[in-house]
C-alpha positions in Angstrom: -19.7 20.3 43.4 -21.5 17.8 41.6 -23.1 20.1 39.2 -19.5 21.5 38.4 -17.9 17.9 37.5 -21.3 17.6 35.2 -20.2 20.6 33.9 -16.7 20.3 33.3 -17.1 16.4 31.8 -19.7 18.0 29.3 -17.7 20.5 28.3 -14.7 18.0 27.7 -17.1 16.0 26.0 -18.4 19.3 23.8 -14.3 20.5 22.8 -13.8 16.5 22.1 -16.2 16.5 19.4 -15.3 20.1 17.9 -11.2 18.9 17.9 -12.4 15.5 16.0 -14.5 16.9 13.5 -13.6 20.4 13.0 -15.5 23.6 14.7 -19.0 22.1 13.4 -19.6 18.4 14.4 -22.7 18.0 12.0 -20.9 20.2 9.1 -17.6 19.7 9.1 -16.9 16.3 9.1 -13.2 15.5 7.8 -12.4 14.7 4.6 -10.5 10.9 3.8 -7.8 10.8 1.4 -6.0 7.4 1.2 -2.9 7.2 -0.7 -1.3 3.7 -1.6 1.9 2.7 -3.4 2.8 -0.5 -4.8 5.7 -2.6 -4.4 8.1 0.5 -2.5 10.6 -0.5 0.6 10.6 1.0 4.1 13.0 4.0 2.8 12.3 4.5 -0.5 10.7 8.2 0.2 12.6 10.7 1.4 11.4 11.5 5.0 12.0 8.2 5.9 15.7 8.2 4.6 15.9 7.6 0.8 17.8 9.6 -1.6 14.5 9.6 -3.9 12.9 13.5 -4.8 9.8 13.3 -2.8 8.9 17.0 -1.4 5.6 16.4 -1.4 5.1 13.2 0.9 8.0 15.4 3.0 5.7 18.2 3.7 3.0 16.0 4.6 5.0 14.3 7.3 6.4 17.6 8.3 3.3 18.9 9.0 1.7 15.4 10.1 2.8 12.1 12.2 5.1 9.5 10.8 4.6 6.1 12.3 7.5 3.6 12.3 6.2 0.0 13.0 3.1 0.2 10.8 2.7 -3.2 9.0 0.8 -4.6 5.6 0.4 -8.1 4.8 3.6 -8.4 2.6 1.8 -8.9 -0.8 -0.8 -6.7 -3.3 -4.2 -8.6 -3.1 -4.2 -9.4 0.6 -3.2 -5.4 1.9 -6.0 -4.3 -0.5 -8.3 -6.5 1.4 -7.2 -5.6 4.7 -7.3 -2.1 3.9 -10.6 -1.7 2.6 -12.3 -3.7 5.0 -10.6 -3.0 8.4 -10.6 -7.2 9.0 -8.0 -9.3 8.0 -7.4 -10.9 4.8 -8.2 -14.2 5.1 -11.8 -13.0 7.0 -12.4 -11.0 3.9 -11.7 -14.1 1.4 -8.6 -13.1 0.2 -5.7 -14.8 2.0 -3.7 -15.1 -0.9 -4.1 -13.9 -4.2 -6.9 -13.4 -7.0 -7.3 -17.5 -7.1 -10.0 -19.3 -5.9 -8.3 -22.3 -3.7 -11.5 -23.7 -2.4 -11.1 -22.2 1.1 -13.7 -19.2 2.4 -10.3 -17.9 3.8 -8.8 -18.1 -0.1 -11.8 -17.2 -2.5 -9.8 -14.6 -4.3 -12.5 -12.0 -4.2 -14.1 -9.7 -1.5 -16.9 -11.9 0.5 -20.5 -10.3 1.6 -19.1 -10.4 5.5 -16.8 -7.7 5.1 -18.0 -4.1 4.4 -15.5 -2.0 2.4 -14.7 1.7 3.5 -16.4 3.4 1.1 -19.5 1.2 1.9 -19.3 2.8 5.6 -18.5 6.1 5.2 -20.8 6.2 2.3 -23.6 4.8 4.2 -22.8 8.1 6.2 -22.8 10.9 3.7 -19.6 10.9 2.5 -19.4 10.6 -1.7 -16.4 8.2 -2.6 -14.0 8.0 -5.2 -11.1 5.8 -6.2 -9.0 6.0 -8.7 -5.8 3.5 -9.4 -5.6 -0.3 -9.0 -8.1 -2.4 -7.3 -7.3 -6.3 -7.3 -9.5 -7.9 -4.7 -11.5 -9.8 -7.1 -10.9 -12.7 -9.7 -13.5 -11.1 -11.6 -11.9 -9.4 -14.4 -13.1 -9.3 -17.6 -14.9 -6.5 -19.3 -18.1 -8.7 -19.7 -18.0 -9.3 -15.6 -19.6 -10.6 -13.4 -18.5 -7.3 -11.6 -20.2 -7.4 -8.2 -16.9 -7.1 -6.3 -15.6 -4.0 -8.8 -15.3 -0.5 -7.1 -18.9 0.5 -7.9 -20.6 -2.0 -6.6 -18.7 -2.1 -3.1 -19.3 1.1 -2.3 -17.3 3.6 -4.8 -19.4 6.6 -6.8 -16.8 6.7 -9.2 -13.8 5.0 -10.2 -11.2 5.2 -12.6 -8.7 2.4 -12.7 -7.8 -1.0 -13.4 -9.1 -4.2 -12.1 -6.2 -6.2 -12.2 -3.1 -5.5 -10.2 0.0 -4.8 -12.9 1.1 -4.2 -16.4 2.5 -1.4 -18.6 2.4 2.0 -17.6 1.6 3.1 -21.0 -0.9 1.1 -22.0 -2.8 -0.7 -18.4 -4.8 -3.8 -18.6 -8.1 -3.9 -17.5 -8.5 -0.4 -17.6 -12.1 0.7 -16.6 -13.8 4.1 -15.7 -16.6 3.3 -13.6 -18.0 0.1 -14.8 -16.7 -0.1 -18.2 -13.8 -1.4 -19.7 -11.6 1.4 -21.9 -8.6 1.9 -23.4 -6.5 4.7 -23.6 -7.3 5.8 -26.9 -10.8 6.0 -26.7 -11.5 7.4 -23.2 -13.6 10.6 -23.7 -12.9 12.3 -20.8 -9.0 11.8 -20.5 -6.9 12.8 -23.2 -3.0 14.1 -22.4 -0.5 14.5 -24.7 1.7 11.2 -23.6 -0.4 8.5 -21.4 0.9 7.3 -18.3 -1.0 5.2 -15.6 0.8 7.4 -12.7 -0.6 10.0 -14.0 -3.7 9.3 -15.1 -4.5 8.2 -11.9 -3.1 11.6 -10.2 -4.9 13.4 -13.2 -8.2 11.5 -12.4 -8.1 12.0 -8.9 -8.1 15.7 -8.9 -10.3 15.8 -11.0 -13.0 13.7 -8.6 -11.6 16.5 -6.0 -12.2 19.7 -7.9 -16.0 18.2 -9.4 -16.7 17.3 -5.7 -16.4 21.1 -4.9 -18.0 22.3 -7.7 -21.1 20.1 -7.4 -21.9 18.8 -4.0 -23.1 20.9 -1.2 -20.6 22.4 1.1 -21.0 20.0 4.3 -20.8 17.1 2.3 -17.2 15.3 2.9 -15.7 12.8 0.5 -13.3 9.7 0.6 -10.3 9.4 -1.7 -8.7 6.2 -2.6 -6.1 6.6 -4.8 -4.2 3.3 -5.2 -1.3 3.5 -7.7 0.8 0.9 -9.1 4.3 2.7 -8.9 6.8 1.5 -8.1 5.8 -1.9 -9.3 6.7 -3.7 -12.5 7.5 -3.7 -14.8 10.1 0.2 -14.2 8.5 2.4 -17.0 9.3 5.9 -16.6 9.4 9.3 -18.5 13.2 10.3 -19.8 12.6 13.9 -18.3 12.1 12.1 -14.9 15.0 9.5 -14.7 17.7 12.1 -16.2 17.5 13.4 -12.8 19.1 10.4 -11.2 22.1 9.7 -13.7 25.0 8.9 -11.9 22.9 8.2 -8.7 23.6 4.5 -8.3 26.7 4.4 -10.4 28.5 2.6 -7.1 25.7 -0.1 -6.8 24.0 -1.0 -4.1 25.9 -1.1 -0.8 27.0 2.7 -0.8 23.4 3.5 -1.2 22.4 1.5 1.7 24.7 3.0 4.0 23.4 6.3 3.4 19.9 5.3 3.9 20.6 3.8 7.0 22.5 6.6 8.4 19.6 9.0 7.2 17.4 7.1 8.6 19.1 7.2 11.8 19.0 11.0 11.7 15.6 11.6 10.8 14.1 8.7 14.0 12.5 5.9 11.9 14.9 3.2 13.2 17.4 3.2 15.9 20.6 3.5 16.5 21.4 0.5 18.2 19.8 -1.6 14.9 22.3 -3.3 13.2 22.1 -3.3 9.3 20.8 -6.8 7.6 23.4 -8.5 5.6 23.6 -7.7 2.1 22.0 -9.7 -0.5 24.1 -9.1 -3.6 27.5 -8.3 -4.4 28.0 -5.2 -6.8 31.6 -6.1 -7.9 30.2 -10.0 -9.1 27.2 -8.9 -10.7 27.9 -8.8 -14.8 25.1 -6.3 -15.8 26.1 -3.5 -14.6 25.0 -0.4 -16.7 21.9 -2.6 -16.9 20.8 -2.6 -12.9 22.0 1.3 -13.0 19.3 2.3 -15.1 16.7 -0.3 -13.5 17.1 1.9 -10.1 17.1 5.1 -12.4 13.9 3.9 -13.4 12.5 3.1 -10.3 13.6 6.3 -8.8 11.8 8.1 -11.4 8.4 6.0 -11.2 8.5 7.0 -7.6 9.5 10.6 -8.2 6.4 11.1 -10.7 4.1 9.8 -7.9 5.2 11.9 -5.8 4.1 15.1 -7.9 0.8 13.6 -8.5 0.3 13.9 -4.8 1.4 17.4 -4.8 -1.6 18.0 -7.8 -3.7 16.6 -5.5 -2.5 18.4 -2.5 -3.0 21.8 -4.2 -6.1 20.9 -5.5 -7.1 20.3 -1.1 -5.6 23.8 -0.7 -7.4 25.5 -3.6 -10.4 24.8 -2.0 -9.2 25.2 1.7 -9.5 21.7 2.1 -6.6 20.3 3.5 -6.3 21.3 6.8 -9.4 19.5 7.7 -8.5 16.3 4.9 -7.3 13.1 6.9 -4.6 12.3 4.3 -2.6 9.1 4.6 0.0 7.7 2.5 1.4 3.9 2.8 2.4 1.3 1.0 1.2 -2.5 0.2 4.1 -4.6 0.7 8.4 -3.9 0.9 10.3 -4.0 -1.8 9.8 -6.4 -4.3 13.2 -9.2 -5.6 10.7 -10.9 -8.1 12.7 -11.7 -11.1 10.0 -10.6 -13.8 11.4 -9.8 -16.9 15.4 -10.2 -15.7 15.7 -12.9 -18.1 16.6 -12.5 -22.0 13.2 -13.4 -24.2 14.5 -12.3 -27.6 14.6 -16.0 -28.5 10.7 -16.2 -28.8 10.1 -13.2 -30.3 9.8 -15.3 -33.7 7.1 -17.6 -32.2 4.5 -14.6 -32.1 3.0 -12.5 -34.6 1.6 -9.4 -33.1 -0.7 -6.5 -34.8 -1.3 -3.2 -33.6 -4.3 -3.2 -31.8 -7.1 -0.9 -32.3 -8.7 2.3 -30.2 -11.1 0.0 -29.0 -9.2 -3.5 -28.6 -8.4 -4.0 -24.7 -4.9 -4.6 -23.8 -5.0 -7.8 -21.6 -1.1 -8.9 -20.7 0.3 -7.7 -17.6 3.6 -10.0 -18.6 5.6 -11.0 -21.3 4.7 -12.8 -23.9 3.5 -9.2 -25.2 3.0 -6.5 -27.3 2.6 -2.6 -27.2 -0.5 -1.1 -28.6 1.4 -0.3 -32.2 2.5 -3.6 -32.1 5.6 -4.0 -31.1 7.2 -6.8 -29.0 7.7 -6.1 -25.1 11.8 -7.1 -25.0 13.2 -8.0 -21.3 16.1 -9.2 -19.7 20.1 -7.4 -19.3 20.1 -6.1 -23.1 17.1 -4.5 -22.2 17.3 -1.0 -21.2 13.7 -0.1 -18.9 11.7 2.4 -19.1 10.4 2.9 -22.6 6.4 1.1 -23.8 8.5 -2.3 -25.5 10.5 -2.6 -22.1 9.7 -4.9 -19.5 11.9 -5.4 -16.5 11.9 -5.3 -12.7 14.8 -3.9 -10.7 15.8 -7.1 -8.9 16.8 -8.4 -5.6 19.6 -5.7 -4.8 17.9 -3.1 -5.2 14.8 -4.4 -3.3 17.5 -5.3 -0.8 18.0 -1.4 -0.9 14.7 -0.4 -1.1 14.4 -2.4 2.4 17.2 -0.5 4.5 18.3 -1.6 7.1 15.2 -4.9 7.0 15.9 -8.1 6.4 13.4 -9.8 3.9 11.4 -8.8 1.0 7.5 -8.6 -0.6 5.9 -12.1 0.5 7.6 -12.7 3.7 7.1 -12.0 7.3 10.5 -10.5 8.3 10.3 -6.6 8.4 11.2 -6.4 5.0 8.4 -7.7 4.0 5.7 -6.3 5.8 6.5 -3.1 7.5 5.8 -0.1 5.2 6.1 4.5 6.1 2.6 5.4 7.0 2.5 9.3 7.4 -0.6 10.6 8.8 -2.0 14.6 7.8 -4.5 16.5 9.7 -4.2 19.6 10.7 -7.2 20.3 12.4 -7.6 16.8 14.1 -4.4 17.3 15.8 -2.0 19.0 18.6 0.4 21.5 17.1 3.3 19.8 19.0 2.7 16.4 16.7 3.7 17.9 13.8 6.9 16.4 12.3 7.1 14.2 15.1 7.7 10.3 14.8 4.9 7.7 16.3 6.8 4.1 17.2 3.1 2.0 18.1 2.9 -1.4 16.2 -0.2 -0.6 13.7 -2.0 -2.2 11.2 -4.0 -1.4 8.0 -6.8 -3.0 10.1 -6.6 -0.2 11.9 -8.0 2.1 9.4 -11.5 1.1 9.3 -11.7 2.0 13.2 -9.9 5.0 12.7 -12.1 6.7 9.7 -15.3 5.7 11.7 -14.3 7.2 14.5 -13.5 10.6 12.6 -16.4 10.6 10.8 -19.0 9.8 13.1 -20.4 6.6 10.6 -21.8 3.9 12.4 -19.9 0.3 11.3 -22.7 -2.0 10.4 -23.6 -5.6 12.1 -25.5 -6.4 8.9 -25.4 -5.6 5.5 -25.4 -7.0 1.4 -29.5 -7.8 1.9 -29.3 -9.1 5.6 -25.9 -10.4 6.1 -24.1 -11.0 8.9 -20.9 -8.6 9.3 -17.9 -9.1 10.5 -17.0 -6.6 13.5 -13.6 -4.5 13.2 -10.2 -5.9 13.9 -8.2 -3.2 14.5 -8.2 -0.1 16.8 -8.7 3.6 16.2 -5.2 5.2 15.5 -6.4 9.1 16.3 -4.3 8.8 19.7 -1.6 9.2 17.7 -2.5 12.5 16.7 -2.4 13.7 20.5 0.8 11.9 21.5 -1.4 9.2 23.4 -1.0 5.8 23.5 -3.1 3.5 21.6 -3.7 0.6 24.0 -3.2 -2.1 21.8 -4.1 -5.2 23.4 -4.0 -8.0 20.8 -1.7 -9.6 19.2 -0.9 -8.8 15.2 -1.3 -11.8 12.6 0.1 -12.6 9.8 0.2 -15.2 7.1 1.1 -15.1 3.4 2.0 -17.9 1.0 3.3 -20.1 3.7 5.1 -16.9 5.5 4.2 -16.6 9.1 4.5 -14.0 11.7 3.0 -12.9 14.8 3.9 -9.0 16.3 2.8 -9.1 20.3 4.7 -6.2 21.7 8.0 -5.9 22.0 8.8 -9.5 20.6 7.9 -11.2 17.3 7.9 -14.8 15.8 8.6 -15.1 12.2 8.8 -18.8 10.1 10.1 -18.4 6.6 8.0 -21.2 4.2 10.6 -23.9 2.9 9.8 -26.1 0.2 9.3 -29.6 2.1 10.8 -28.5 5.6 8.7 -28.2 8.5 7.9 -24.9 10.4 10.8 -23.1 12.0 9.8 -20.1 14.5 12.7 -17.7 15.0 12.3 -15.0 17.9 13.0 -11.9 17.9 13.2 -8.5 20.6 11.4 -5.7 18.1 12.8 -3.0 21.1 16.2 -4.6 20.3 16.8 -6.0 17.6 14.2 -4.8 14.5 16.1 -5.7 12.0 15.8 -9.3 13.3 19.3 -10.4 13.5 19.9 -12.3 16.6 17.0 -15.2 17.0 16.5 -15.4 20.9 14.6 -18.9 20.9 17.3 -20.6 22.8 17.2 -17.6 25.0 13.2 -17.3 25.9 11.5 -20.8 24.9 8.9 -19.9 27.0 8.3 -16.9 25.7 8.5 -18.5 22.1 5.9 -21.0 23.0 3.6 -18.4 24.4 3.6 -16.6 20.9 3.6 -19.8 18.8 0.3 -20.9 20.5 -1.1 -17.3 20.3 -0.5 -17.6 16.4 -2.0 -20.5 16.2 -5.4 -19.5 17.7 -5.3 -16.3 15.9 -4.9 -18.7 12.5 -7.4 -20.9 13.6 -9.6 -18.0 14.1 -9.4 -16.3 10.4 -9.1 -19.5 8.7 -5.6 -20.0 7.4 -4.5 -23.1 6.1 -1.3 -24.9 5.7 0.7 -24.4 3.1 1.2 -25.4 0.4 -2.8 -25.6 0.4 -4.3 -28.5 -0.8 -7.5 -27.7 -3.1 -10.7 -29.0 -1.8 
């Protein structure tokens, strides 16, 4: 009897490793593909209820896991940390932004006791590529230092830019590998028309289709592909935003309601949700024709994304790659209500005398005061139509409001809004058939993807590394249950903490304290089962229950090393 549970454990133990790493554990480890977008609300793609084109993210969660409660960090710099490292932000060195505020928590650049996840896997066999935006270091001119650029933490190749924003048609800081281009004189990308979406689609398939061609067959690669859609400032093709005239002609509460009600229907929220209040009227607002095309714009940044992926996605299926690709898409914060470029700058166009710059001459604004590369001013503000190279505008706080259906808050807070972002989850052949389409409601974290890719691949997570040092260990916890309908046994509490923003996720309830300006800290409490959109404060309801969390917070701060804000320099 004995030798018969022996048997039967070994076997389960055997079809385990075949249904995790295909039907050769030694050869047919999974491909990574890890798809990030920039600045995009909770239903701003299609499957998870927006009006937006995006077939190709809506096969991949048709064919692949959805997960509702996954949560970033609310901003750019600190999700790319998180993400890459599988720690969070603050224990990587970037609690905030690209700054260096004299705190190890708030360096502004990637420390030595993190490991990034091309590091890992690559230490494993895997060859890794990225292409897109990388912002997790201060570090950003051409002549360096670049010890925390792509190649040096752990990328074979990369095409991208260092910094986190600017024009579409002409990026900042653009680099292939470890040199600084432009471009005009990039030898090995040429289209008719630049755009940065593109490009990095274009430069991503093309690390895909080389890998084939060149490496042998049981080696597996990791994909980063990071764009900066739909970010500022909303630059789009004509082609691309014809396809949503007369979309938003009613403004912003009709579309809204239809997002909510979609995403109703399709499972991503719940019924019982109430809507967030809406943040601007449509009848009051003066600019009109103005915010119409914004959202046109915006729609179409998105919509050109989305057929990247689907270049990328045939690419996989050319080579019979995808079923056995763990392909993830997400996004680093919710919608964005900055106010970049909504104000009128044709008054200082006089104090500035541009020239065209050269094929060689680096464009380095990512913001008004600037020019195009023929030398023309960058106009912004109502008179402004987006989407063209001398155009500099972002969409604004109804939209963003929009973008964030049915959430309360926006890109730098804590409230859902802010922080919670679609993750959809693709692998065919690392999952049960009766997943597919289905919807996963676990609270998540991009911590959690270091554990999961090490897991799939078999790579071993280091305890020391950069010449000797000490390492970190992982945060988060696998999320391959998911992919079997299982639970994922998450026993610690989620952090978080940006710009003075707090939050703490501990099952079913949440604390949340919006920074003010010269007020002190104010928890508000809220039922996540309930009450998502975080309507009805229960603090007078559970103090106890408050407290617990508040103190919980705390010692998770205290442990990552955030400070109070605003932070005093050192």
């Amino acid at each position: 009897m004995k030798l018969v549970r022996l048997f039967l454990v070994l076997l389960a133990v055997q079809l385990s490793t075949v249904y995790l790493f295909g039907a050769d554990a030694t050869s047919k480890r999974p491909n990574i593909v890890l798809v990030m977008a920039d600045d995009m609300g909770y239903t701003d793609i299609g499957c998870y209820g927006s009006e937006i084109k995006t077939p190709e993210l809506d096969k991949l969660a048709a064919g692949g896991v959805r997960f509702t409660q996954f949560y970033n960090t609310s901003r750019c710099c600190p999700t790319r940390a998180a993400l890459l490292t599988g720690l969070y932000s603050h224990q990587a060195g970037i609690g905030l932004m690209t700054g260096d505020n004299g705190y190890d928590a708030y360096r502004g650049d990637l420390n030595t006791k993190c490991v990034t996840l091309a590091e890992v896997l690559g230490n494993s066999g895997y060859r890794t590529y990225m292409a897109g935006k990388w912002h997790v270091t201060k570090h950003t001119r051409p002549e360096g230092p670049n010890h925390n650029w792509p190649l040096q933490r752990g990328f074979d190749r990369f095409y991208g830019t260092i910094i986190g924003a600017g024009s579409f048609w002409d990026p900042a800081t653009l680099c292939r590998d470890n040199a600084f281009i432009t471009p005009v004189n990039d030898s090995q990308y040429q289209p008719e028309t630049y755009y940065y979406t593109d490009a990095i689609s274009d430069n991503a398939v093309t690390y895909v289709a080389d890998h084939f061609e060149t490496q042998e067959e049981d080696t597996p690669f990791f994909l980063y592909v990071s764009y900066t859609s739909a970010h500022w400032p909303m630059h789009a093709f004509e082609k691309d935003i014809k396809k949503y005239e007369g979309v938003y002609d009613e403004g912003y509460a009709p579309i809204r309601g239809k997002r909510y009600e979609k995403a109703k229907r399709l499972g991503v929220i719940e019924d019982h949700w109430a809507m967030s209040p809406a943040a601007m009227d449509w009848e009051k607002f003066p600019h009109k024709q103005w915010d119409i095309r914004c959202m046109e714009v915006y729609a179409a940044m998105v919509d050109r994304m989305d057929q990247g992926i689907g270049h990328l996605v045939s690419e996989l299926k050319r080579n019979d790659a995808l079923d056995n690709t763990i392909f993830i898409y997400l996004q680093d914060n919710g919608g964005c209500a900055e106010y970049y470029g909504r104000a009128d700058n044709s008054d200082k166009q006089g104090q500035f005398d541009f020239k065209p710059l050269g094929p060689n001459d680096f464009q380095t604004k990512i913001w008004p005061p600037m020019q195009t590369r023929d030398g023309r001013w960058v106009r912004t503000g109502p008179r402004t139509m987006p989407g063209g190279e001398d155009t500099f505008v972002a969409y604004g706080l109804g939209w963003a409001n929009a973008s964030n259906t049915p959430f309360r808050g926006y890109k730098h807070d804590g409230y859902e809004g802010g922080i919670s972002t679609p993750f959809i989850m693709h692998w065919p052949d690392g999952m049960e058939r009766k997943m597919k389409g289905s919807v996963f409601h676990s609270p998540s974290h991009l911590i959690d993807l270091m554990p999961t890719f090490v897991e799939a691949s078999g790579a071993t997570y280091p305890a020391t590394f950069h010449r000797g040092q000490e390492i970190q260990p992982m945060e988060g916890i696998s999320l391959l249950p998911a992919l079997t309908g299982e639970s994922l046994g998450r026993e610690a509490a989620l952090g978080f903490e940006h710009h003075g923003n707090l939050a703490l996720r501990d099952g079913r309830y949440k604390i949340v304290s919006a920074y003010r300006r010269d007020q002190p800290t104010k928890w508000e409490l809220y039922d996540m089962q309930q009450d998502r959109t975080e309507l009805h404060d229960l603090s007078s309801d559970l103090p106890e229950k408050k407290q617990e969390l508040i103190e919980k917070w705390q010692a998770w701060a205290d442990r990552v090393g955030v400070q109070p804000w605003p932070l005093k320099r050192k």
